[in-house]
C-alpha distance (Angstrom), angle and dihedral (degrees) to the residues before:
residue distance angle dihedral
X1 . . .
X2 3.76 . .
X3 4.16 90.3 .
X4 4.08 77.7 60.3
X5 3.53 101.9 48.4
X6 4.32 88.3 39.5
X7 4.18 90.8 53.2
X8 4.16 81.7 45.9
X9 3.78 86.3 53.5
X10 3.52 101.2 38.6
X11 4.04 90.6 54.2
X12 3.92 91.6 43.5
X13 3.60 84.9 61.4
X14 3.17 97.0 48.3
X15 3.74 102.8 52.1
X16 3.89 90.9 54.8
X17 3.13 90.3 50.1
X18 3.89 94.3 49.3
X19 3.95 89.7 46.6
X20 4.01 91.2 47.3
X21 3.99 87.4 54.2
X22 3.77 90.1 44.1
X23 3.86 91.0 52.9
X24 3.63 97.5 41.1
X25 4.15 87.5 51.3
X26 3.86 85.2 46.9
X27 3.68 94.0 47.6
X28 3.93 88.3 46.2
X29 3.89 94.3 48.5
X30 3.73 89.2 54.0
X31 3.60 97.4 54.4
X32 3.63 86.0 56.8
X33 3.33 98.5 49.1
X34 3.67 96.4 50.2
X35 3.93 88.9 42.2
X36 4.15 81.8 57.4
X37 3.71 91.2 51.0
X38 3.63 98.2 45.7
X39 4.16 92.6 48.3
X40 3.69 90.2 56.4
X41 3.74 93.6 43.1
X42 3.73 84.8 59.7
X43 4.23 97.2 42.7
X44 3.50 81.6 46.9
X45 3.89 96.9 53.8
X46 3.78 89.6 46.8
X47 3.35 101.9 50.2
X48 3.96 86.1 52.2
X49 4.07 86.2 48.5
X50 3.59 92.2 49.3
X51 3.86 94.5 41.5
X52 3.64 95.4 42.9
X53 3.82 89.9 -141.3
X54 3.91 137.5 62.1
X55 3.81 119.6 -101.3
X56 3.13 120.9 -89.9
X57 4.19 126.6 -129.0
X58 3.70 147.2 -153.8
X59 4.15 117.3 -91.8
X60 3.74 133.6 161.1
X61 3.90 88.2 -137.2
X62 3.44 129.4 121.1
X63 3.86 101.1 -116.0
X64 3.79 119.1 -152.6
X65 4.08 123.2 -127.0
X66 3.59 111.7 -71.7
X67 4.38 86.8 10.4
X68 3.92 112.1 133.5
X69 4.13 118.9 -173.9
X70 3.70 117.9 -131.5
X71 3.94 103.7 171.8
X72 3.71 131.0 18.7
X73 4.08 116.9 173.0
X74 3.55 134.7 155.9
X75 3.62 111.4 -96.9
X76 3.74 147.3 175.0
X77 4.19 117.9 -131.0
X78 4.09 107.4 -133.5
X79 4.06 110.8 -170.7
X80 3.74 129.5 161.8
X81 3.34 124.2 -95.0
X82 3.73 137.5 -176.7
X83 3.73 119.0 -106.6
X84 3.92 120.8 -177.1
X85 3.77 126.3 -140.8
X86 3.71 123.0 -156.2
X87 3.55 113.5 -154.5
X88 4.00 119.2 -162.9
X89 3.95 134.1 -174.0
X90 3.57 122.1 172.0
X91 4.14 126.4 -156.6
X92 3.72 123.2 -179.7
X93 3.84 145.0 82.8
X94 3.59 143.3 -126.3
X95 3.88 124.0 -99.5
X96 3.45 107.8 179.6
X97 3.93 129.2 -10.2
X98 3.80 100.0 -61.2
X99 3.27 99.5 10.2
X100 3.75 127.7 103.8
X101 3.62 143.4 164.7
X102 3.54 127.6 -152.7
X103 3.76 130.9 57.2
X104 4.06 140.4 -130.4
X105 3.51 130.0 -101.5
X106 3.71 131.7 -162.5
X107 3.77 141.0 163.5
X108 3.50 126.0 -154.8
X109 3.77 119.7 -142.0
X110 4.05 128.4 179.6
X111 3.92 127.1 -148.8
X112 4.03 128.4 -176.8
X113 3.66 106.8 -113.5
X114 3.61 121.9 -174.8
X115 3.85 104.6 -102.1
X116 4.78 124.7 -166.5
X117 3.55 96.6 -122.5
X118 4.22 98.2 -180.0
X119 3.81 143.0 -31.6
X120 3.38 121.5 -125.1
X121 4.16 145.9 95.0
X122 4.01 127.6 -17.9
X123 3.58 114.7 -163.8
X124 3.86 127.2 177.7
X125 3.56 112.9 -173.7
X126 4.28 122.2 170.3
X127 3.81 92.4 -74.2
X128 3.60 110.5 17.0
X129 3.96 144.4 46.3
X130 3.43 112.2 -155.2
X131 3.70 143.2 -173.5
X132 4.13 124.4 -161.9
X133 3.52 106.2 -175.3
X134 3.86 136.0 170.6
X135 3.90 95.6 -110.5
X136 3.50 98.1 7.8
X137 3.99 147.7 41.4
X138 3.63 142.9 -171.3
X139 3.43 139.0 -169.3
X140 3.88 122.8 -176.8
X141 4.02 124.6 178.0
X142 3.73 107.8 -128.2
X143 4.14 88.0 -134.7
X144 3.88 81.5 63.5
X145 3.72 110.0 57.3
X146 3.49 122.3 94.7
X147 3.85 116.4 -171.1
X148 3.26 130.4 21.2
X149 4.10 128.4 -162.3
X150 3.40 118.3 -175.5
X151 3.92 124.9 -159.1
X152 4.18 134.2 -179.3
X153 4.04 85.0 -93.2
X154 3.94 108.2 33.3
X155 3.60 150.1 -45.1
X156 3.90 143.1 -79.1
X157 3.41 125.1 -148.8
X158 3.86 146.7 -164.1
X159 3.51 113.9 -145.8
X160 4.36 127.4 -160.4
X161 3.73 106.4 -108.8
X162 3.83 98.5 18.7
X163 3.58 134.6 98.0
X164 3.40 104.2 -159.6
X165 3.91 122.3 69.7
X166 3.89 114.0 -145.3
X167 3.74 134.9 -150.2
X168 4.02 123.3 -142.3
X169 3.59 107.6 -158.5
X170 3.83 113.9 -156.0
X171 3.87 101.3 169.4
């Protein structure tokens, strides 16, 4: 019996101190990760101080006179769309076999649900964002967007002149 409860011991012991080593190795592999990220967030700065402009990149777009490209991903477009609900309730009862009286009433109601439109290529260049998809494509002027929200994974925006916000999501 004790032999048992030693072995149970022993291994006890052993899996903490596995799972402290494995956090402590996690813990360490994170600082240097984020000690990575923040040296070539600072190389990356001062090259752009130095140049006095951002780097440029690759795109398949057709870039305007005077356009340069600063990002190009692939993304997916998000926009609303309208999606309708049908609501039902039924009151009544039978009177004979067949037979019923009563009736059904329903309601339908709509809500905006965000809705993938198409995968493909966001570019944002130093006067326009644009978006070549398979299906789909959009082209917004930079002088004509109006909010911005940023996330981990992409962007929303509000553009002049259109109802509908959309959501390019580079993740």
């Amino acid at each position: 019996m004790e032999y048992t409860t030693s072995i149970i011991v022993v291994a006890a012991i052993i899996a903490v101190v596995a799972i402290i080593v494995t956090a402590v190795l996690y813990s360490k592999r994170q600082r240097e990760r984020r000690a990575v990220l923040f040296t070539e967030a600072r190389e990356f700065a001062a090259n752009v101080q130095q140049a006095r402009a951002l780097p440029t990149v690759a795109t398949n777009i057709i870039l305007k006179p005077g356009e340069a490209p600063f990002y190009s991903t692939p993304s997916a477009l998000y926009e609303t769309r309208a999606v309708r609900h049908y609501q039902a309730g039924h009151t009544g009862f039978r009177v004979a076999k067949g037979v019923y009286v009563g009736g059904t009433t329903g309601r339908s109601t709509s809500t905006q649900e965000w809705a993938k439109i198409d995968t493909g290529w966001l570019t944002i260049t130093n006067k326009r964002l644009v978006f070549d998809g398979a299906k789909e494509g959009r082209t917004v002027l930079l002088s004509k967007v109006v909010t911005v929200h940023n996330s981990l994974t992409g962007i929303e925006i509000a553009v002049e002149g259109r109802q509908k916000a959309m959501v390019f999501d580079a993740g």
